[in-house]
C-alpha positions in Angstrom: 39.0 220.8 -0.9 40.5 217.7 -0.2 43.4 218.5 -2.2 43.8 222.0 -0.5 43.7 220.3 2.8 46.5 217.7 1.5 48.5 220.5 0.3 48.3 222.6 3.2 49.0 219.4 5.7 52.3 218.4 3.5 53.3 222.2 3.4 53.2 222.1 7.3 55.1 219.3 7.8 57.4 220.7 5.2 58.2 223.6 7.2 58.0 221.6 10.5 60.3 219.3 9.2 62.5 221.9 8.6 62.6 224.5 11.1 66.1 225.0 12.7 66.6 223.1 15.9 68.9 225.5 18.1 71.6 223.5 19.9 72.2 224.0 23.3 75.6 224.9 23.9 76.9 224.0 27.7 79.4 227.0 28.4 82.0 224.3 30.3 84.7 226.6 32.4 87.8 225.2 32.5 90.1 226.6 35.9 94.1 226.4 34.9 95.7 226.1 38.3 98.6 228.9 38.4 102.2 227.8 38.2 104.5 229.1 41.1 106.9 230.9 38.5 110.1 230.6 40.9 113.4 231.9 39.6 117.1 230.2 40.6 119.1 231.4 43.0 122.0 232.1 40.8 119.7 234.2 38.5 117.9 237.1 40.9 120.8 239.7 40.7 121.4 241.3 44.0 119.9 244.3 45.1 122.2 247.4 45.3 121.4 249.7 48.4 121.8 253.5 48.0 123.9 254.4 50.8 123.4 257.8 52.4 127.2 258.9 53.6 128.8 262.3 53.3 130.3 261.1 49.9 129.1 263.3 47.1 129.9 262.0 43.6 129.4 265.2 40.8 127.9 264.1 37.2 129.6 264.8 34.5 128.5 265.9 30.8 129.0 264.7 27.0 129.1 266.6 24.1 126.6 265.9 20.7 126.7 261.9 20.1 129.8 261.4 22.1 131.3 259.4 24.8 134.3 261.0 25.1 135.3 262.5 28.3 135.5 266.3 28.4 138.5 268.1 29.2 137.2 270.0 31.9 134.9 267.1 33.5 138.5 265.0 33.6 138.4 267.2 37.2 135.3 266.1 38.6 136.1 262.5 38.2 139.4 263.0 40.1 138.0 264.6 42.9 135.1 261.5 42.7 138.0 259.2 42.8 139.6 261.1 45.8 136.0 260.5 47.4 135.6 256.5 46.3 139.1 256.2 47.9 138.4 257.8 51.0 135.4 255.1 51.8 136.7 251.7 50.5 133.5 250.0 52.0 131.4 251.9 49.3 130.4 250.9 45.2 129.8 253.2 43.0 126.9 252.7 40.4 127.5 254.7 37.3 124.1 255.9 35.0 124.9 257.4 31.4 121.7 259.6 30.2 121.0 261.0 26.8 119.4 263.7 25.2 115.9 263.0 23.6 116.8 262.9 20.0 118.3 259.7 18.7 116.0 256.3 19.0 115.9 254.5 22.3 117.8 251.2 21.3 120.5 254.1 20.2 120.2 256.3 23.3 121.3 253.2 25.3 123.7 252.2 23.8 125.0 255.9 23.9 124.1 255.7 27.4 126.3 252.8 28.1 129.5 254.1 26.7 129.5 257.2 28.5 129.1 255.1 31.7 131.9 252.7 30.8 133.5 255.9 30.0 133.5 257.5 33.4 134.2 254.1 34.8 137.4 253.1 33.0 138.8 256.7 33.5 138.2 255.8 37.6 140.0 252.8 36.9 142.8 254.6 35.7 142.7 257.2 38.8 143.3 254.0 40.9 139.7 252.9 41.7 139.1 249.1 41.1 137.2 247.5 38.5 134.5 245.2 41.2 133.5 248.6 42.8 132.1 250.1 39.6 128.9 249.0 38.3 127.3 250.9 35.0 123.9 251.2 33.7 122.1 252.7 30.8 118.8 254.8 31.1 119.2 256.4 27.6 116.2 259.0 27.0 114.4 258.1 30.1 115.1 260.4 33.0 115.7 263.6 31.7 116.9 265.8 34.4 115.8 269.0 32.8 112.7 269.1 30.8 112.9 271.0 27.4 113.3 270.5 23.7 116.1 273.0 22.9 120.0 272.6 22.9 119.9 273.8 26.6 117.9 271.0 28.2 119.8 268.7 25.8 123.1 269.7 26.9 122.3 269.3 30.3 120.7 265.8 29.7 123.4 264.6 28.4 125.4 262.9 31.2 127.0 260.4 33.8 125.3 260.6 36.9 127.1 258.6 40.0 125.3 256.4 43.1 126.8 255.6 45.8 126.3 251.8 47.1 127.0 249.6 49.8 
């Protein structure tokens, strides 16, 4: 019995002895203060206002994967340079658009030419270089919905803003 009891009383303290001890963990919350994220001066690029004056500027179209100015849209631009001419005050912001197919990285690039295109034919119409300003939106503002050569063709294009 004695040897039961002596058995028993080492088994307990076995078990006692090693029974898992759960460590109490203090959750310590650390607060980062924000940093003021303040850009230079010379970095912000300025704000272009969309003016509202009677000066309607008419978009032009591309063919396929091309930058090339059509032959009939050649008019348009002259009678958009007539209208830049006619209100010196007033920029011109130029936005080349794509179709959907092509990737993006490509579509903006695409995008880009066919702005630079219409600008550098207004700079050969008379209008100077400082009043033109392009920009690329490549797929992303499709101005007819659609996935035929319809919507395509007329997504494909030079759209112009007038600025202060």
């Amino acid at each position: 019995m004695i040897k039961k009891l002596a058995l028993m009383g080492i088994s307990l303290i076995v078990l006692v002895s090693c029974a898992k001890k759960e460590a109490k963990m203090q959750e310590e919350i650390v607060v980062v203060p924000e940093e003021e994220v303040v850009a230079k001066e010379d970095t912000i690029p300025p704000v272009e206002e969309v003016v509202k004056i009677p000066l309607e500027l008419s978009r032009i179209h591309f063919d396929f994967d091309k930058y090339d100015i059509r032959l009939g849209d050649t008019k348009i631009l002259e009678k958009n340079a007539e209208g830049l001419k006619a209100y010196p005050e007033v920029r011109a912001r130029i936005e080349g658009h794509c179709d959907e197919r092509g990737t993006n990285e490509y579509n903006l690039a695409l995008g880009e030419k066919r702005a630079a295109a219409a600008r550098d034919y207004l700079i050969r119409l008379g209008i100077e270089k400082e009043r033109i300003s392009v920009i690329s939106f490549g797929e992303e503002n499709p101005l007819v919905p659609g996935h035929n050569e319809s919507a395509w063709a007329k997504n494909r294009r030079a759209e112009f803003a007038v600025l202060k």
